[in-house]
C-alpha positions as CSV (number, residue, x, y, z in Angstrom):
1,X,12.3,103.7,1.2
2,X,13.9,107.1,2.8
3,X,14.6,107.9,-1.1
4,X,11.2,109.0,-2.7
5,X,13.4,108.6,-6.4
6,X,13.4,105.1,-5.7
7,X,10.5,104.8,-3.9
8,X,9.1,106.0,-7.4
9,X,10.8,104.3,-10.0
10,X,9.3,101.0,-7.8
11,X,5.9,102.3,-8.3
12,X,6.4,102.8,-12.1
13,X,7.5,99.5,-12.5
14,X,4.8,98.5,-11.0
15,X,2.5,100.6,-13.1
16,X,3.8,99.7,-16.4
17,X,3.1,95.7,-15.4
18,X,-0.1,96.6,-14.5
19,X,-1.0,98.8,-17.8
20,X,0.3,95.6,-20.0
21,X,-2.0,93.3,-17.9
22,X,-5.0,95.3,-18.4
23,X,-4.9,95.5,-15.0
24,X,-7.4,99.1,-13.6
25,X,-4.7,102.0,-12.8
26,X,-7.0,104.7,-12.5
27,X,-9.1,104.0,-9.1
28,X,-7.0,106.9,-7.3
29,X,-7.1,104.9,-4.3
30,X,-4.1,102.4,-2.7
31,X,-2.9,101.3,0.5
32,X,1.0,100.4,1.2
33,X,2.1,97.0,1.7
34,X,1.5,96.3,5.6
35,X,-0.1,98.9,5.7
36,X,3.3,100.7,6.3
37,X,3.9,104.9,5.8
38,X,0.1,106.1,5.8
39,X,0.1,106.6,9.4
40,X,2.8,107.4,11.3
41,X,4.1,109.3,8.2
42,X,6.0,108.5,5.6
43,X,6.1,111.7,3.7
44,X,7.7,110.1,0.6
45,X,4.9,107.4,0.4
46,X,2.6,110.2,0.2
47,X,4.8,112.3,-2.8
48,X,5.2,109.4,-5.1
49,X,1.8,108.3,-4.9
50,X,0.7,111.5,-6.2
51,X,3.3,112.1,-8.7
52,X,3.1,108.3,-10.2
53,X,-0.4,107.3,-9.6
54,X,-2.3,110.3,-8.6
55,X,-3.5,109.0,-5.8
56,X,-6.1,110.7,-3.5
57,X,-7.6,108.6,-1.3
58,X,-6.0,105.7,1.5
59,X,-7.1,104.3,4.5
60,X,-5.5,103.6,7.9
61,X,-6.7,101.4,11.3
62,X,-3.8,103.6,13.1
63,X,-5.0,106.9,13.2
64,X,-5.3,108.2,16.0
65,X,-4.7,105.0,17.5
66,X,-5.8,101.4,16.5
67,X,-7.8,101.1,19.9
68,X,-10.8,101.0,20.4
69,X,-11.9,101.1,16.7
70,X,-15.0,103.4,16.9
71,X,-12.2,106.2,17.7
72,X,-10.7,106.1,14.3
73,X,-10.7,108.9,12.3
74,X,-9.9,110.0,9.1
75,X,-7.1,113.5,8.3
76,X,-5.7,115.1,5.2
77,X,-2.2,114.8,3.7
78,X,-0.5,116.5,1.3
79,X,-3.7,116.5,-0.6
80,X,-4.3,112.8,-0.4
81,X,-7.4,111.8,2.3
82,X,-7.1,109.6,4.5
83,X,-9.9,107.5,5.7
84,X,-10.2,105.5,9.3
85,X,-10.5,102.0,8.0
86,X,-12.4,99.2,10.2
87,X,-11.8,95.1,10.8
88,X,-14.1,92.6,9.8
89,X,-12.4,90.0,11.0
90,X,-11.4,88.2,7.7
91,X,-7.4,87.4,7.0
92,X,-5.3,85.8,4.8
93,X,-5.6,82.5,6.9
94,X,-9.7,83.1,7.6
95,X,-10.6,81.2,4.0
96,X,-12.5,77.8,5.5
97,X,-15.9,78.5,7.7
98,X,-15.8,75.6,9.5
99,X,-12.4,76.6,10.7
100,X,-12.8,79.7,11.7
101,X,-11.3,81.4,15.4
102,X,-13.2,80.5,17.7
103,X,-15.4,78.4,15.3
104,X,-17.9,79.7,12.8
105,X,-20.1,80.7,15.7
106,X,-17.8,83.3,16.4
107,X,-18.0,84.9,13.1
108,X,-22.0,84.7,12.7
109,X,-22.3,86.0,16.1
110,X,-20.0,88.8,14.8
111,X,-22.0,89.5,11.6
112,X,-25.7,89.1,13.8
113,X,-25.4,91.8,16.3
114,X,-21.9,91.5,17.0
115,X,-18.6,93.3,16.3
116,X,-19.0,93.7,12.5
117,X,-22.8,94.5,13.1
118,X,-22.0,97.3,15.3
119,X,-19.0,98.8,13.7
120,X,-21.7,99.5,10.7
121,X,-24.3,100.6,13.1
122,X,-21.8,103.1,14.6
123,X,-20.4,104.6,11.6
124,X,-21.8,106.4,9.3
125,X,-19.2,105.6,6.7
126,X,-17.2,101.9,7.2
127,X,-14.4,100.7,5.2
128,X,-13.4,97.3,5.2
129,X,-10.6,95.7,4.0
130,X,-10.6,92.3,2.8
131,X,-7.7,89.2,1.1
132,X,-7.5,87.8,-2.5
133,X,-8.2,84.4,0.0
134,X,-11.2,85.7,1.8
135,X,-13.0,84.9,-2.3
136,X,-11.7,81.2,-2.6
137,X,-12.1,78.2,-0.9
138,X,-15.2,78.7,1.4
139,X,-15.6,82.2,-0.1
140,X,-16.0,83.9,3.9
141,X,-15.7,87.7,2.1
142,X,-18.6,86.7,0.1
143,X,-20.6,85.2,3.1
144,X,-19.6,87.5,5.4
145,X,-20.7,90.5,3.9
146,X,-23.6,89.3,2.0
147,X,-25.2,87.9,5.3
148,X,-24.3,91.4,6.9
149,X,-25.8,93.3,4.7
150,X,-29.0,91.0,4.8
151,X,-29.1,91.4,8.8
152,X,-29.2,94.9,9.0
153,X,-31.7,95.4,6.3
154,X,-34.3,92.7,8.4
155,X,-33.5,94.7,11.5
156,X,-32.7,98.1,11.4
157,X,-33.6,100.9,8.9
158,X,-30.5,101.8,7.8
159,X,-30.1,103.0,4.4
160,X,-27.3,101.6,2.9
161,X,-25.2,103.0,-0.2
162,X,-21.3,102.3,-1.7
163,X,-19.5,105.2,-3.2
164,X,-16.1,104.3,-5.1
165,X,-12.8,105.7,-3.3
166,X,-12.8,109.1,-4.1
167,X,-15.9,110.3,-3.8
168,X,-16.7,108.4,-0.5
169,X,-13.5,110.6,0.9
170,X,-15.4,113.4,0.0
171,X,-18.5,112.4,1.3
172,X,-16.6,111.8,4.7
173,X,-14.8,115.2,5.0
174,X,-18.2,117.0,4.2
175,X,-19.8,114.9,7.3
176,X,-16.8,115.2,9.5
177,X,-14.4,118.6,8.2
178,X,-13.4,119.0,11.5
179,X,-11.3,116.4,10.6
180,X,-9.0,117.6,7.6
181,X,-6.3,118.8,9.6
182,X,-4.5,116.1,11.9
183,X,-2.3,116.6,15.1
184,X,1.3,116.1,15.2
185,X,1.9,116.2,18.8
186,X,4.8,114.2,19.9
187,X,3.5,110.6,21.1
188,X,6.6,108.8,22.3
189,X,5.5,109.0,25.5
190,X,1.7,108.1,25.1
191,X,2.9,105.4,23.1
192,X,5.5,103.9,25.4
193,X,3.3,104.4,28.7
194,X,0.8,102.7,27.1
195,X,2.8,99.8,26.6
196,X,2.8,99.2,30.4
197,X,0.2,96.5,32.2
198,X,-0.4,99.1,35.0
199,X,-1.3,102.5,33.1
200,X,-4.3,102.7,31.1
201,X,-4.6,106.5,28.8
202,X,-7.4,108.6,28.3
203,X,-10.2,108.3,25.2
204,X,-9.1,110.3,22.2
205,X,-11.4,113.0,21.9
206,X,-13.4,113.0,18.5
207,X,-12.7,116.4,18.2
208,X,-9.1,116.8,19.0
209,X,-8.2,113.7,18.1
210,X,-5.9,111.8,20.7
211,X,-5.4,114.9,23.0
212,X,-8.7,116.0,25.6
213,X,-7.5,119.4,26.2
214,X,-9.8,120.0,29.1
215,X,-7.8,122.3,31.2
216,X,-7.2,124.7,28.5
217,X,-9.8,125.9,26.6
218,X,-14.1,125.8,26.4
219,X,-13.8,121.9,27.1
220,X,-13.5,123.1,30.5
221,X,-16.7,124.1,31.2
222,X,-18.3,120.8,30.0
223,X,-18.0,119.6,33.5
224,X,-16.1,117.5,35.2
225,X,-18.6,114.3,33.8
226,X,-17.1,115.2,30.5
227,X,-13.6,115.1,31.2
228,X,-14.0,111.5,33.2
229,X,-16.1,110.4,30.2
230,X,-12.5,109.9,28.4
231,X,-11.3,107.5,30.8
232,X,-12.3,104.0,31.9
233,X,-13.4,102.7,34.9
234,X,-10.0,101.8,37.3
235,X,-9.9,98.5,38.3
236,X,-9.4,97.4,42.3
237,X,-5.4,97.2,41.5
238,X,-4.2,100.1,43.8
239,X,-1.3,100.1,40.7
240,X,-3.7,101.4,37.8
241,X,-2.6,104.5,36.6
242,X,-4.8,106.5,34.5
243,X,-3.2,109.2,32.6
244,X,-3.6,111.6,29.5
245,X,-1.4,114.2,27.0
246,X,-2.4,117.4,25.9
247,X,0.5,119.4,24.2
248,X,-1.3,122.6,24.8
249,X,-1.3,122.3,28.9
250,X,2.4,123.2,29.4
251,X,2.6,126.9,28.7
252,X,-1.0,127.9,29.1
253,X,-2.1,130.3,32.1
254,X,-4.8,128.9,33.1
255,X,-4.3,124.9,33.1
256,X,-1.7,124.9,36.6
257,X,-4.5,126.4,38.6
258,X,-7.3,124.6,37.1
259,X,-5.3,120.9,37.4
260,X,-4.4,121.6,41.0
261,X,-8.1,122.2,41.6
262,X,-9.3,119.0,40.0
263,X,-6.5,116.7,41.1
264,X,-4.1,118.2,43.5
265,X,-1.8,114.7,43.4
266,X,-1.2,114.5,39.8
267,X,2.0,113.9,38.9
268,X,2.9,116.1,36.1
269,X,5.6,114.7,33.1
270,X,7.0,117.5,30.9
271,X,9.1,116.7,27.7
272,X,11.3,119.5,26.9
273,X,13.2,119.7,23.7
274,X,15.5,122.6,22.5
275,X,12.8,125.9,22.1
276,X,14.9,126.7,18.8
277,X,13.8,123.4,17.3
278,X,10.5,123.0,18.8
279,X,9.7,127.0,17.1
280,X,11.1,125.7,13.9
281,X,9.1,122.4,14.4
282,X,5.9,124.8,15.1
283,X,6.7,126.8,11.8
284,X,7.2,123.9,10.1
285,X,3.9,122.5,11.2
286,X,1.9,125.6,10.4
287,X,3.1,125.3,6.7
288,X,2.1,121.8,6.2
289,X,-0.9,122.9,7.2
290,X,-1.5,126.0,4.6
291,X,-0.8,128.7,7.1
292,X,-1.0,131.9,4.9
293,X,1.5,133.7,7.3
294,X,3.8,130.9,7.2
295,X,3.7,130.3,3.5
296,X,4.3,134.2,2.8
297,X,7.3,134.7,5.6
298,X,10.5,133.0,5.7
299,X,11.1,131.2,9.2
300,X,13.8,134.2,10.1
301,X,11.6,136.7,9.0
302,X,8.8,135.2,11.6
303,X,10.8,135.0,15.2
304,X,12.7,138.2,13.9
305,X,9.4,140.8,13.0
306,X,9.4,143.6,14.9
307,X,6.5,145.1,17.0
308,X,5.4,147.0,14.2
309,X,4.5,143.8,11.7
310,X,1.0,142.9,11.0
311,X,-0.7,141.1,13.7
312,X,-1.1,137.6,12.2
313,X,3.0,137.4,11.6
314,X,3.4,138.8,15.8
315,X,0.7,135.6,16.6
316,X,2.8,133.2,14.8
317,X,6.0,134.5,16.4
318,X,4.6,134.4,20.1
319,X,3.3,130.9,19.2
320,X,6.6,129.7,17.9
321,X,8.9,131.6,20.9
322,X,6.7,132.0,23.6
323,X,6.2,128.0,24.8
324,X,10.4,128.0,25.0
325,X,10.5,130.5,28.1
326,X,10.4,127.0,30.2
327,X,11.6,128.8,33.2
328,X,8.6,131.1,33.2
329,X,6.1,128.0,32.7
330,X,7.9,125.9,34.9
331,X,7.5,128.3,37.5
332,X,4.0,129.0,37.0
333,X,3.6,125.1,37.5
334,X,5.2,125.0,41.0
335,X,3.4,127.4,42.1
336,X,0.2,124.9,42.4
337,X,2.1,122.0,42.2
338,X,5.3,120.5,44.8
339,X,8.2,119.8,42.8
340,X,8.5,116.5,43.8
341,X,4.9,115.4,41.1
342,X,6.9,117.6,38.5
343,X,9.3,115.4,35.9
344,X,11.3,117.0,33.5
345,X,12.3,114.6,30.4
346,X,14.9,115.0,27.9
347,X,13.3,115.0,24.9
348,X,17.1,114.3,23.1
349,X,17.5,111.3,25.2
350,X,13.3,110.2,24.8
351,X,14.8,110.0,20.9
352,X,17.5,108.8,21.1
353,X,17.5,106.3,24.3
354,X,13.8,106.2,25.4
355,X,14.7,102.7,28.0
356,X,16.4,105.1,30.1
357,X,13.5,108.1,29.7
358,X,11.0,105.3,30.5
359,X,13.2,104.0,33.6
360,X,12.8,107.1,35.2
361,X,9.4,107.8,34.5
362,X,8.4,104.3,35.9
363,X,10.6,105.6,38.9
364,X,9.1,108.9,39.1
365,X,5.3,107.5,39.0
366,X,6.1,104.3,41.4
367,X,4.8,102.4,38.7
368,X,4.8,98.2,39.3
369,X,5.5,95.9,37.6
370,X,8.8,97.7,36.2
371,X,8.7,97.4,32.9
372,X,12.0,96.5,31.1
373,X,11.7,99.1,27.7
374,X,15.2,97.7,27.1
375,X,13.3,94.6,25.9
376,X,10.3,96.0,25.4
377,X,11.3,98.4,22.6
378,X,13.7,97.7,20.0
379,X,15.2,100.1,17.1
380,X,14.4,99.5,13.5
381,X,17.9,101.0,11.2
382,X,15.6,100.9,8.1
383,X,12.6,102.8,9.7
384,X,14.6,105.1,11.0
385,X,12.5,104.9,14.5
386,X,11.8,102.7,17.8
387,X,9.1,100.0,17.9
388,X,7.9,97.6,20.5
389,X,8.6,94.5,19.9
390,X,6.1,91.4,19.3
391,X,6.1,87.7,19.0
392,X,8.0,86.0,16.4
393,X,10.3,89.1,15.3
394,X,7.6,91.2,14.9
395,X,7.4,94.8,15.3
396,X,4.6,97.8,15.9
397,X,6.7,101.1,15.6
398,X,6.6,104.6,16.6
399,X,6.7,107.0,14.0
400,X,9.2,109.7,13.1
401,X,9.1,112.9,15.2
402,X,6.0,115.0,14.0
403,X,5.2,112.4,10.9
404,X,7.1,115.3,8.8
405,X,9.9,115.7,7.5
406,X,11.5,119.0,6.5
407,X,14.7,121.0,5.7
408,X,17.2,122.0,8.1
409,X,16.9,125.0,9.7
410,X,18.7,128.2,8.3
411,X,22.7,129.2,10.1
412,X,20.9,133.0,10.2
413,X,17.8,131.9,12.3
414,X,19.7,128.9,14.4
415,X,22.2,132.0,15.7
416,X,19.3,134.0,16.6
417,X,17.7,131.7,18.6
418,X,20.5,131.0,20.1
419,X,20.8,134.4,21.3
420,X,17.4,135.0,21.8
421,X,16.9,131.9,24.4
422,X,20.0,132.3,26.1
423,X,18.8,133.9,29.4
424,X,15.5,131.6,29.1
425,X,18.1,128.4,28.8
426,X,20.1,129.9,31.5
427,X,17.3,130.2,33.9
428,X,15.6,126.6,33.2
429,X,19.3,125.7,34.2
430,X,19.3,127.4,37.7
431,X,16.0,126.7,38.1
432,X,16.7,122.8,37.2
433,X,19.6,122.5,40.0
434,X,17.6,123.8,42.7
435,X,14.9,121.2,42.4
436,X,17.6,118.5,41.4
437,X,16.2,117.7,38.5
438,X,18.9,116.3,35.6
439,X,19.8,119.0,33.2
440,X,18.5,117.9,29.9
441,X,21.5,116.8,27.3
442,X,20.6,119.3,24.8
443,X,20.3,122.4,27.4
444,X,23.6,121.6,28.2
445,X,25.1,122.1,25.0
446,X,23.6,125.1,24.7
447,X,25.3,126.6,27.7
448,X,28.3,124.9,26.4
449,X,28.2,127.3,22.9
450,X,26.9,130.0,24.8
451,X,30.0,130.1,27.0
452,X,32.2,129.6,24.3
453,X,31.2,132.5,22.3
């Protein structure tokens, strides 16, 4: 449902059947069918829940990232929260003990000490997720929870409690409020590297979600022991690439020198989109996320203040135009680094053809096996976005850019962008042909307009 209209007039429906069934409307808590829209982003899920059944609390295994579990965490949404949701280990098909994967071993061994045991052991709040089956046939919810809950009280001294929906989302955001606000980074390309047999990405960091920022910021001086606690152990395969993304690295001062010190063969990928959507993007993202500046100031009247405009609204400007003078950060970049471990991607082409992005990346980092992403990835029309491809037609998919969705930007502010990052676009040019690098699709319709006019 790209329509939220119709995504409502569903939900109403569904409503009114459950009002003349007597069936409980007033929980505040729901999850989508497959689990579809909380995370990645469906912004119109989000809008009709509140304005149909004033929702204010669902749950998600994918955010950050489904694996390993005990990184889950919970964010904030357009007002509705968001809580990390765990496995159990109970499905639709799990209904008869004795046939159980793996046998019913497997699932006591999970309860006693196992999997389940320590997923409750490890979190301070857990919520599970269980099937209409898992209370028929050999009733497993029943069992498996019941003999959980008698485990841990005979061997540890937990003290355990249930809150309804709501206010165990509260209770979660007051433990954890670093949490409220989540990142919108671009993931394409953790996503997709991850997808290969021979790379293996960093920990997400509890703090800052799926990005380490080491380089950047006090995380630095936690040590080097810190920064490797975020990756596993390579194997003996000579092929095992380890590698992580941190948004923030790219234009930052500091982070060329301090890489090159730590690991002077990196190779270094850099996705660069057009500077006058990634500002807007930035804008953008700063509203969503109750930025007083950017809820008071149009986005022309942010990249166009003068010098003589309160301080907060000259920060926001120089963080939405300073990270597109990719010339200057580029530069900064080869001066600690050879410019044969620097990539540049086309972030138009990563959208719209990420095979090809992918092919050249495998190329760039000598990566085997190759990976065909041609058959590896395959685009979804009603989604709207790519998604790898599983057994039996299945699909796990890649959100929309930035999980948001907003308006197009204004004609004024597109034409002063244009302006304003035409000698920046012009030098990333130059500067692209000398190291004979590809000139990204979108830069060269820039040149293209500016030329023309």
């Amino acid at each position: 449902f790209h329509n939220r209209s119709v995504l409502a007039d569903q939900m109403r429906l569904n409503k009114q059947f459950a009002l003349e069934h007597g069936i409980p409307t007033d929980l505040g808590y729901a999850v989508a069918p497959h689990h579809s829209g909380v995370y990645p982003i469906h912004t119109q899920l989000y809008e009709a829940w509140k304005s149909v059944w004033g929702i204010q609390v669902t749950s998600t295994e994918e955010y950050p990232h489904l694996r390993p579990a005990r990184y889950r965490r919970g964010f904030i949404h357009n007002g509705i929260m968001v809580l990390p949701r765990q496995t159990c280990g109970l499905f639709t098909h799990t209904i008869f003990y004795n046939e159980y994967p793996g046998g019913s071993r497997e699932l006591d061994r999970s309860i006693r000490g196992g999997e389940l045991f320590l997923t409750v052991l490890l979190n301070p709040i857990s919520i599970f997720m269980t099937h209409l089956s898992n209370y028929g046939n050999d009733r497993l919810g029943l069992y498996t929870f019941e003999s959980l809950v008698r485990f841990l009280q005979c061997w540890t001294r937990l003290r355990l409690q249930t809150l309804p929906p709501v206010p165990l989302a509260q209770k979660y955001f007051e433990l954890f409020p670093q949490e409220r606000s989540p990142l919108w980074q671009t993931t394409a390309i953790h996503f997709f590297l991850s997808l290969h047999p021979a790379v293996t990405s960093s920990f997400p960091s509890p703090s800052t979600f799926e990005e380490i920022q080491f380089f950047n910021g006090p995380n630095y001086h936690k040590g080097i022991d810190w920064y490797m606690d975020f990756f596993p152990v390579p194997s003996n395969a000579s092929t095992d690439f380890l590698f992580e993304k941190s948004a923030t690295y790219f234009d930052s001062e500091v982070v060329p020198r301090r890489g090159a010190a730590l690991l002077p063969r990196a190779k270094i990928i850099t996705v660069l989109t057009n500077p006058a959507d990634r500002a807007y993007s930035w804008y953008q993202h700063q509203r969503a996320h109750g930025d007083p500046v950017a809820l008071n100031y149009t986005f022309y009247q942010v990249i166009s203040a003068s010098s003589q405009t309160p301080l907060a609204l000259r920060s926001l400007q120089n963080r939405c135009l300073v990270p597109g003078y990719y010339s200057t950060h580029l530069q900064r970049w080869l001066t600690y680094y050879p410019s044969g471990q620097l990539l540049i991607v086309d972030g138009q082409e990563l959208r719209t053809n990420p095979a090809a992005s992918m092919e050249s990346i495998q190329k760039f980092l000598g990566i085997t096996p190759f990976l065909n992403y041609t058959r590896t990835l395959r685009f979804d029309d009603d989604k709207g976005f790519w998604c790898q491809g599983l057994e039996g037609g299945k699909t796990r998919c890649l959100g929309r850019s930035k999980g948001r969705r907003y308006p197009d930007m204004d004609t004024e502010s597109r034409l002063f962008l244009t302006d304003f990052f035409r000698n920046h676009n012009l030098e990333l040019s130059k500067l692209l042909s000398r190291l004979g690098q590809p000139v990204p699709s979108w830069l060269r319709e820039e040149l293209q307009h500016s030329s023309l006019g």
